[in-house]
C-alpha positions as CSV (number, residue, x, y, z in Angstrom):
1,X,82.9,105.8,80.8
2,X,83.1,103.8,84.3
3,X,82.5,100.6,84.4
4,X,78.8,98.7,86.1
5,X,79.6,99.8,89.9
6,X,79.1,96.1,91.9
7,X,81.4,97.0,95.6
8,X,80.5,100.4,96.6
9,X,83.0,101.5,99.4
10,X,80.4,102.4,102.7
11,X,80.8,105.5,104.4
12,X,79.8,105.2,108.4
13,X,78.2,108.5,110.2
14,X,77.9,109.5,114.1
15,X,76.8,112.9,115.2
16,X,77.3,113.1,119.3
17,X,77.7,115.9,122.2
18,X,80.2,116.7,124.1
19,X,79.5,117.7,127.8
20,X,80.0,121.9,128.0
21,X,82.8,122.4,130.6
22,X,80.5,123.9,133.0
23,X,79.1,120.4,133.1
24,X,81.9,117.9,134.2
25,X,85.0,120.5,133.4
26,X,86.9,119.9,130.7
27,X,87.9,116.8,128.5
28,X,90.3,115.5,129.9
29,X,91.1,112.7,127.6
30,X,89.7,110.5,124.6
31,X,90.5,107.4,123.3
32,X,89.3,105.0,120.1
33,X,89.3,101.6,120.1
34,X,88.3,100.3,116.5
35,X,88.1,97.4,114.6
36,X,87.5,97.6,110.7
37,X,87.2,94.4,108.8
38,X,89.2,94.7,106.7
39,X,90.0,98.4,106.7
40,X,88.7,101.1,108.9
41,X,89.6,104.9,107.9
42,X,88.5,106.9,110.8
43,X,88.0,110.7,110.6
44,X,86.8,112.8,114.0
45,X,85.1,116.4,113.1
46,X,86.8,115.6,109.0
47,X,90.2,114.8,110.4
48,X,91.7,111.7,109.8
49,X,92.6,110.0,113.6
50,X,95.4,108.3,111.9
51,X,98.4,108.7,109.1
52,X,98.3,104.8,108.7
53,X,96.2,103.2,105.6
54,X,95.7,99.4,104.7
55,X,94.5,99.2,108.5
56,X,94.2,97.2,110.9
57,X,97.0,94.4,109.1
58,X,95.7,91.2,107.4
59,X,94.9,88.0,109.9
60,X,93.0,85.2,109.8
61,X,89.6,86.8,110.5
62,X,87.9,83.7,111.4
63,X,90.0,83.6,114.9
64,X,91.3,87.2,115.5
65,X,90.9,91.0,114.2
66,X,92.8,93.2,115.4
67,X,91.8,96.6,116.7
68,X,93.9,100.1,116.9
69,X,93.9,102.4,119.8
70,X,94.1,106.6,119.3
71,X,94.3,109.6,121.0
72,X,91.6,111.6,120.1
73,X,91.6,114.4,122.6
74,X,92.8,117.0,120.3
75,X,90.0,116.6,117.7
76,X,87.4,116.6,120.2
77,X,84.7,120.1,120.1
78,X,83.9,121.2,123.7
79,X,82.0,124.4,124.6
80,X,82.3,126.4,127.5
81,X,78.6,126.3,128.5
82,X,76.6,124.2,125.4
83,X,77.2,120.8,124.4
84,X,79.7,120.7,121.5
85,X,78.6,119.0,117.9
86,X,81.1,116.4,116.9
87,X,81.0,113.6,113.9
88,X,82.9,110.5,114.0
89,X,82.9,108.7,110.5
90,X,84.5,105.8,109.3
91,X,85.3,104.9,105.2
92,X,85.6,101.0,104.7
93,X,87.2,98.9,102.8
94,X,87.1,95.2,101.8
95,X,91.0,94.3,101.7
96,X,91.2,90.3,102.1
97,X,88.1,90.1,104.2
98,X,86.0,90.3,101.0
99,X,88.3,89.2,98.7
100,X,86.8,89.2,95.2
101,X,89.3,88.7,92.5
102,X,90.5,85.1,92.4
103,X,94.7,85.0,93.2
104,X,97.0,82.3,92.8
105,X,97.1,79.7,95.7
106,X,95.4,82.1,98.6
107,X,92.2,82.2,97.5
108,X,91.1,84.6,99.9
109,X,88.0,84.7,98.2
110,X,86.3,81.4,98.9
111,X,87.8,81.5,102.6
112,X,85.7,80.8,105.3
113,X,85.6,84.4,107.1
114,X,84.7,86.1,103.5
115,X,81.4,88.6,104.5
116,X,80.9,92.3,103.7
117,X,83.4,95.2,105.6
118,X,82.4,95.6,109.1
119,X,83.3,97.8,112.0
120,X,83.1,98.3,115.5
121,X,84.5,100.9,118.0
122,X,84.3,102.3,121.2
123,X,85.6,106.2,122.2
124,X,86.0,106.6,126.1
125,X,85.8,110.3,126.6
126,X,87.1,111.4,130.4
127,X,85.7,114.7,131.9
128,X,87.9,116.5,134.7
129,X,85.6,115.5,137.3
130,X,86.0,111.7,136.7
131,X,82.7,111.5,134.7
132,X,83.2,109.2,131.1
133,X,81.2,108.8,128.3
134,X,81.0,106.4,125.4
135,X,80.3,106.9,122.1
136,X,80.2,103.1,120.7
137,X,79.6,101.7,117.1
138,X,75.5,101.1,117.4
139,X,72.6,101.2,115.4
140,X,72.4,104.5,115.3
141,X,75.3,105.4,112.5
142,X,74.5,106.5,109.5
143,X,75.1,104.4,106.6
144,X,75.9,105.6,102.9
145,X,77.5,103.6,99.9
146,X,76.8,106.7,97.4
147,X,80.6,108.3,98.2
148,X,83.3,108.4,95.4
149,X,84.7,105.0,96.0
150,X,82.7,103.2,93.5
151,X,85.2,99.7,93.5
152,X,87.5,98.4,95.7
153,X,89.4,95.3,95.8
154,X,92.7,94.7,97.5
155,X,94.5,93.1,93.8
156,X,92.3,95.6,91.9
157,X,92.5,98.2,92.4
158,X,89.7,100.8,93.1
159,X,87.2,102.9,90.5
160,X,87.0,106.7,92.4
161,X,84.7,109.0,90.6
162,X,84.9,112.8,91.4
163,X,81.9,113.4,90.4
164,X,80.3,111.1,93.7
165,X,81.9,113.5,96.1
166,X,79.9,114.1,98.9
167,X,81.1,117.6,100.7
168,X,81.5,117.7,104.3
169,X,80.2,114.4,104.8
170,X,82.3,113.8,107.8
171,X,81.4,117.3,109.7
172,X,79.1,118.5,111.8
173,X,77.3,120.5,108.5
174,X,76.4,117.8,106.8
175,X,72.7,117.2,106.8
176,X,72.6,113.2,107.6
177,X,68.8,113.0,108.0
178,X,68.2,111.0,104.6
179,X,70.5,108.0,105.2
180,X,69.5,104.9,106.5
181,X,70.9,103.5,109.8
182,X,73.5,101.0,109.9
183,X,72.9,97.2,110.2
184,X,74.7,95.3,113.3
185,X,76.1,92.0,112.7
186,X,76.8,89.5,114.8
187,X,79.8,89.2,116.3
188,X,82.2,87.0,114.7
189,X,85.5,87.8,115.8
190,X,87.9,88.1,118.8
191,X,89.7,91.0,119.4
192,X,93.8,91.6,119.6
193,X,96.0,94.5,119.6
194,X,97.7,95.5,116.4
195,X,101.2,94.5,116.5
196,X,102.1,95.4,113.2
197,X,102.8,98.5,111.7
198,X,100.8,99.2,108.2
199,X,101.0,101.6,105.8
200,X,101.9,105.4,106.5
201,X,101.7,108.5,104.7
């Protein structure tokens, strides 16, 4: 039997359109900025943006965070003469940021940044005839913390139970209507490049 769930990984939903190329022509390019305190696993249309995990790398969050850029163009729906569906999602996780278990001489979790995973991006999608559009982190994600990831915590470990799957949460099928909208925090952070290189698969 699992154990009493207390840290619930959150799941992050955004349906948007994309301009029909009879509109502004076609995409011509798209780029993420994002931020995830402490880890951010972005998926576009239920691909992953990224092979890196453990991401963006550890800093001290009361000064900095850094943010990743990617080129999304690829992964991007576009119609000849409708809007295209598309879902950008986001899986977080706490990493040092909310540190829970108690390690020896860091003690990441009393620091002074400690709060609950939090994330921000911006996509710039170009158009052939010069015309962009933003899709930014906003209150109008959806939020969920009922996906598989029932525990996570960077020394821990994590409690994943199957039986929490949530199918095609991160597509353009998945019927979103029942979640409640994500909460905006203030902004407590200045943002930096990545200038490390994490975790790959």
């Amino acid at each position: 039997m699992l154990s009493e769930v207390t840290r619930t990984s959150e799941l992050r939903i955004k349906s948007f359109t994309v301009y029909p190329v009879s509109k502004h022509g076609k995409v011509a390019s798209a780029r993420i900025y994002s931020a995830g305190l402490a880890y951010n696993n972005l998926s576009l249309n239920g691909t992953r943006t990224s092979d890196r995990y453990l991401d963006p790398p550890f800093t001290n969050y009361y000064d900095t965070a850094y943010y990743r850029t990617e080129d999304v163009t690829n992964l991007l729906r576009q119609e000849p003469g409708a809007a295209g569906e598309n879902v950008i999602a986001t899986q977080l996780g706490s990493g040092h940021f909310d540190q829970e278990s108690v390690t020896v001489n860091w003690a990441y979790e009393t620091s002074e940044w400690r709060q609950t995973p939090r994330f921000r991006m911006d996509m710039y999608i170009q158009y052939a005839d010069g015309t962009e559009q933003v899709v930014q982190s906003d209150g109008t994600w959806k939020v969920s913390t009922g996906g598989p990831t029932r525990y996570d915590d960077y020394y821990l470990g994590e409690t994943y139970d199957a039986r929490q799957e949530i199918p095609n949460w991160d597509k353009s099928a998945f019927d979103a209507s029942s979640l409640g909208f994500a909460i905006l925090p203030g902004c407590l952070w200045g943002l930096g490049a990545v200038v490390a290189t994490p975790g790959q698969r």
